[in-house]
C-alpha positions as CSV (number, residue, x, y, z in Angstrom):
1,X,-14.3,-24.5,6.9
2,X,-15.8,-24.5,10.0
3,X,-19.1,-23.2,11.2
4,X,-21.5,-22.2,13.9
5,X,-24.8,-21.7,11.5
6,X,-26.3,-24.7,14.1
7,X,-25.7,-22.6,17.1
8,X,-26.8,-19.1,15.5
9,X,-30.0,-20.8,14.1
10,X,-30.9,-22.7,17.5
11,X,-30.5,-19.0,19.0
12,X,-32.5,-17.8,16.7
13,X,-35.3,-20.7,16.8
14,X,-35.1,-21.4,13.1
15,X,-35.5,-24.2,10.8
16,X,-32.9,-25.2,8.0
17,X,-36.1,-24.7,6.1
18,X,-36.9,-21.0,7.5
19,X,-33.0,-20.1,6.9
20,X,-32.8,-21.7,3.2
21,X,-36.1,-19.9,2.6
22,X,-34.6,-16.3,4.1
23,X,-31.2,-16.7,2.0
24,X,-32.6,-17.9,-1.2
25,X,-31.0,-21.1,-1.3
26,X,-32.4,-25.0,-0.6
27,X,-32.7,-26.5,3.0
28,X,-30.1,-28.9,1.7
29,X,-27.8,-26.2,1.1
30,X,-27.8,-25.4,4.5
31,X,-27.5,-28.9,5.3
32,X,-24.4,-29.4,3.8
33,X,-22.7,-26.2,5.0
34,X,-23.9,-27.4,8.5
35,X,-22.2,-30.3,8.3
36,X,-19.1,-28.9,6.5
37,X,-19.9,-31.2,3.2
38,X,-20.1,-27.8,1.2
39,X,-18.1,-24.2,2.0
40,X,-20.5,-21.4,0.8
41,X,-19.4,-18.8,-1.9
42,X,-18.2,-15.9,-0.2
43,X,-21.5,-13.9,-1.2
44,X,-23.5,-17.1,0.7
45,X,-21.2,-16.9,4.0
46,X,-21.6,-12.4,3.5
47,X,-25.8,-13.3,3.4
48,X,-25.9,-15.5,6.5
49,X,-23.4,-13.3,8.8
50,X,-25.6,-10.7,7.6
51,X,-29.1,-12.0,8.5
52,X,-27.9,-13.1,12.2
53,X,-26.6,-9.2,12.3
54,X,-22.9,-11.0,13.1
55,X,-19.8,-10.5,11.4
56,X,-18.6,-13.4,9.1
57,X,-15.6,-14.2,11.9
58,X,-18.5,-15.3,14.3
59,X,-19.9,-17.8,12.0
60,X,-17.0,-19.2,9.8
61,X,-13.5,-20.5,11.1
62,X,-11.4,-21.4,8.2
63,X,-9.2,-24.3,9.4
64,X,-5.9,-25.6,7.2
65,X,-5.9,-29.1,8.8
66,X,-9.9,-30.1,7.5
């Protein structure tokens, strides 16, 4: 799954660090949804559309051919 967490958090001027710390989860975490290593649970992906006041279609693209 695809993602645009880089962009929203550059818009935002936030860390990985800052946006773990806001969602509960490790910088790591982020990391490895960043770099499409890890797809969040759908609670995860619900939390971070949520905190950049988007809607999950703005942040996530699911792609079949990954």
């Amino acid at each position: 799954m695809k993602n645009r967490i880089k962009v929203f958090r550059a818009m935002h001027d936030l860390t990985q660090e800052a946006l773990a710390q806001q969602l509960g989860v490790t910088r790591q975490t982020i990391l490895a949804i960043e770099k499409g290593k890890y797809d969040p649970s759908l609670e995860l992906a619900f939390k971070i559309a949520r905190y950049f006041n988007v809607s999950i279609e703005e942040v996530f693209t699911y792609s079949e051919t990954q």
